[in-house]
C-alpha positions in Angstrom: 34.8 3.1 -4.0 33.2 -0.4 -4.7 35.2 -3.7 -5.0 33.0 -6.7 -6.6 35.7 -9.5 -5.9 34.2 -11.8 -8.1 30.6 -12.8 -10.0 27.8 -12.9 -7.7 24.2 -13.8 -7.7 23.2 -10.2 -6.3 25.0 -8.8 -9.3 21.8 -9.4 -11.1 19.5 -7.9 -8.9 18.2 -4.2 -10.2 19.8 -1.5 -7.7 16.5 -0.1 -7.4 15.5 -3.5 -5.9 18.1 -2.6 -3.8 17.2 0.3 -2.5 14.1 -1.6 -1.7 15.7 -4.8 -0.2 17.7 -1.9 2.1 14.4 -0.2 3.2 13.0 -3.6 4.1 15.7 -4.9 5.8 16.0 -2.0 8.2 12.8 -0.5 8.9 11.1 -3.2 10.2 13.4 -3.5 12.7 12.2 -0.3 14.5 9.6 -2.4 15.5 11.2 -3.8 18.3 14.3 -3.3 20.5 15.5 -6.4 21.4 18.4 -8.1 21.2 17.2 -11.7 19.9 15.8 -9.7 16.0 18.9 -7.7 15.5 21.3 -10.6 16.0 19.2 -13.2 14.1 19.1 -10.6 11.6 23.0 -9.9 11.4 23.2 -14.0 11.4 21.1 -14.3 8.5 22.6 -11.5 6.6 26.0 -12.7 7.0 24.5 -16.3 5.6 24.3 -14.6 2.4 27.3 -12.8 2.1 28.6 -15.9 -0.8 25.5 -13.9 -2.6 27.0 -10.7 -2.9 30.3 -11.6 -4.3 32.1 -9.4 -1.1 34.7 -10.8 1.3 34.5 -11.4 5.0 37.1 -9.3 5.5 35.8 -6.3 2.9 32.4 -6.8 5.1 33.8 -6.5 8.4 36.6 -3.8 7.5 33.5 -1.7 6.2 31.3 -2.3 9.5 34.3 -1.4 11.5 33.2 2.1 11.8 29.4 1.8 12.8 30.7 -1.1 15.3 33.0 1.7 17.0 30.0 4.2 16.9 27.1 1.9 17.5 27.7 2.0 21.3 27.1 6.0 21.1 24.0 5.2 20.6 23.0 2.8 23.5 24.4 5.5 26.2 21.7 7.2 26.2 19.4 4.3 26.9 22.2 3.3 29.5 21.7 6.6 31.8 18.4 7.7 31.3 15.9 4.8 30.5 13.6 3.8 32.5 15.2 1.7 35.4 14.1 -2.2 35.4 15.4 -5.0 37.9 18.5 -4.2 39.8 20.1 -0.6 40.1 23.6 -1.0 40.1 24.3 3.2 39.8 22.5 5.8 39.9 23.1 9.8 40.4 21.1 12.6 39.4 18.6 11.8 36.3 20.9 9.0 35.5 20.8 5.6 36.3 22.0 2.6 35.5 19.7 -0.7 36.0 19.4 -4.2 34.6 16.8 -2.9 32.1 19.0 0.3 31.0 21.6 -2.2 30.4 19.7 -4.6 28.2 18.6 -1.7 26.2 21.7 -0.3 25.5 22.6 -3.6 24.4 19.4 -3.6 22.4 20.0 -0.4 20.8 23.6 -1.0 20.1 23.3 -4.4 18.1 20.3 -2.6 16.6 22.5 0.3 14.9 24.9 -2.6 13.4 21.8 -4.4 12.0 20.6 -1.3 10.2 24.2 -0.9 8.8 24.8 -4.3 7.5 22.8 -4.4 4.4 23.4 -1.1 3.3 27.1 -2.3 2.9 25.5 -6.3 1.3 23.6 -4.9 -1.0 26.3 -1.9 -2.3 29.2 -3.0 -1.9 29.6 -4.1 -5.1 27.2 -2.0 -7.1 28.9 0.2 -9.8 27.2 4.0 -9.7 26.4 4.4 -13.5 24.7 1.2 -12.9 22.9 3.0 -10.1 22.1 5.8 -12.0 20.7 4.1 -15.2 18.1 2.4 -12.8 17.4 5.5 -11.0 16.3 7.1 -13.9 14.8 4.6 -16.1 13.4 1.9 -13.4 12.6 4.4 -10.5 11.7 7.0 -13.0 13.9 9.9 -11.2 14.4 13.5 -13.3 18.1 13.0 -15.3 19.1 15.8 -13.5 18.8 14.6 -9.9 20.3 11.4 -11.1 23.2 12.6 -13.0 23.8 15.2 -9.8 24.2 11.7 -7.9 26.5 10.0 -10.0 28.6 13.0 -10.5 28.9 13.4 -6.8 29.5 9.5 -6.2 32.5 9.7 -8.9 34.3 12.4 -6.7 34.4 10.2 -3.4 37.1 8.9 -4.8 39.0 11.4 -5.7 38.5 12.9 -2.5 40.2 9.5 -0.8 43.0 10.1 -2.9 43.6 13.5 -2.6 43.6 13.3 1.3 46.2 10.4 1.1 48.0 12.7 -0.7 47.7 15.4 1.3 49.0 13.4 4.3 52.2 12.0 2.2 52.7 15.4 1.2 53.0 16.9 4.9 54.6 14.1 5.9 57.4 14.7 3.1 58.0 18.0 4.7 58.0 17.3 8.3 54.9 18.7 9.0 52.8 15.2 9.5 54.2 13.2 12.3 52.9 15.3 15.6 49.9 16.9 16.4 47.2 14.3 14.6 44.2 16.6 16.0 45.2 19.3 14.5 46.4 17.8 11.3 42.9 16.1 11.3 41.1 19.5 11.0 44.0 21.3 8.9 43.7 18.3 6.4 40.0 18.2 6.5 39.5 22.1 6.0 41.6 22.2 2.5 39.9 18.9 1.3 36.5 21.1 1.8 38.6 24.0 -0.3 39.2 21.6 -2.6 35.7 20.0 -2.9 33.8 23.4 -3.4 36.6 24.3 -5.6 36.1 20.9 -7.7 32.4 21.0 -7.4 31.7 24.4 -9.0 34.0 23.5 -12.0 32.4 20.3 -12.3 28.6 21.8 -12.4 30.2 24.3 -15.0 30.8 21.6 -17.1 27.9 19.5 -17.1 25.8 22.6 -17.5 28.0 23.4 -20.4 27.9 19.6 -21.8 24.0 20.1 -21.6 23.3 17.8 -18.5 21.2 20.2 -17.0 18.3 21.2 -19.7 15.0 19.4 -19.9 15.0 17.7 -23.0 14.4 14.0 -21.9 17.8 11.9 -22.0 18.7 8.6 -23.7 20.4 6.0 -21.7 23.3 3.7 -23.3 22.5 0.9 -21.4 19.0 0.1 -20.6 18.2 -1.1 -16.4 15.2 -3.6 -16.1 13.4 -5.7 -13.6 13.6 -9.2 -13.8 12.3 -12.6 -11.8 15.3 -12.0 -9.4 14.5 -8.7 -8.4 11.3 -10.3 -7.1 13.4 -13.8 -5.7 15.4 -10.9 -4.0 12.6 -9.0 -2.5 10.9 -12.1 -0.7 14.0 -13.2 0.5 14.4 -9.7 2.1 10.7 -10.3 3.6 11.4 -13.6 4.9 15.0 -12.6 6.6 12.7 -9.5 8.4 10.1 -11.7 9.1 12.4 -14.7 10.9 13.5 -11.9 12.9 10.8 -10.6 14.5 9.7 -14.2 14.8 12.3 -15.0 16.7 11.8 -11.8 19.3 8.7 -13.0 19.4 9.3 -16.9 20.2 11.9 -15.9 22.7 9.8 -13.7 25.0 12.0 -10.7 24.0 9.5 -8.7 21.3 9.3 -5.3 22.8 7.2 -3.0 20.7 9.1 0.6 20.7 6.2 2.5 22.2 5.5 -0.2 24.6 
């Protein structure tokens, strides 16, 4: 589901820019682990939130999830990298050091950096948009593209239909103990219901004609303009104060280093 709360400068920007504003914005970063990079970058990606027309609160609600996780990550780096500066525990392989911990901290902050623009720069970008610069900008086969935007119209529906799947157990007494095993009782009929919807969905396009090879026509026509290229040096120059900033600080640490 997408929410544009209200006009935004990003609204302009080609979502195949995008998709390339994401890839810059993130891979760059496995450059280094550090903490210094990923929170300038976070900073400066929150600066332009008033750019992407999204709410604090729709931003942070959405990161919610990788924040919870993003510590998964740096356990491993807790336990088992290589011990630095004090040992405060150790036992067996694992050990836990003033290095370990900076790392973990590292990695952590890292995970939520990688996140962030991925939920920027979609948040508010509608799929048939998507799809029209897939296959006219990016120059994707229809089929692939329509395949997408077929999928990305169900995520919806599958939202509702497990909101309605909990009201409906709860209705009949069946939804107020054992949320484990309602998880995974719930979870298995939405997967019934998405093969089940999936199968009747290809049957249709295919019957509808979405799937031969006769080259498709496109409603609305998806071009690049001067702010797909304003967007793509601002996405350079937020990567490069980043790792400019590791670097000023003493913290750059190349990742095979």
């Amino acid at each position: 589901m997408t929410e544009t709360v209200r006009a935004a400068w990003l609204d302009g920007v080609n979502p195949v820019t995008k998709l390339v504003l994401a890839v810059l914005l993130s891979v760059p970063l496995f450059a280094s682990i550090d903490v210094v990079s990923a929170l300038v970058a976070i900073g400066v990606q929150f600066l332009c939130l008033p750019l992407t027309g999204l709410r604090l609160g729709t931003v942070l609600k959405r990161l919610l999830p990788i924040a919870i996780f993003a510590p998964i990550a740096g356990i491993s780096m807790l336990l088992y990298a290589e011990p630095e500066g004090r040992i405060y525990w150790t036992f067996g392989f694992a050990t836990i050091s003033e290095g370990s911990i900076a790392l973990a901290i590292a990695v952590s902050l890292r995970v939520i950096a990688l996140g962030l623009p991925t939920i920027l720069l979609f948040g508010g970008t509608d799929p048939t948009q998507l799809a029209d610069a897939l296959s006219q900008v990016a120059k994707l086969p229809s089929r692939f593209v329509l395949g997408i935007l077929a999928g990305t119209r169900m995520l919806g529906l599958f939202l509702d239909d497990w909101r309605t799947m909990g009201l409906a157990r709860r209705a009949r007494g069946v939804g107020d103990s054992g949320a484990l095993r309602r998880f995974f009782s719930m979870a298995f009929v939405l997967l019934v219901f998405a093969v089940r919807r999936g199968s009747k969905l290809a049957l249709a396009m295919e019957a509808r004609g979405f799937g031969s090879g006769i080259p498709r026509t496109w409603s609305r026509p998806s071009r690049l303009h001067p702010r797909d290229g304003i967007a793509v040096l601002g996405g350079v120059a937020i990567m490069a104060l980043a790792l400019a900033a590791a670097v000023f600080a003493g913290t750059f640490r190349f990742v095979w280093s």
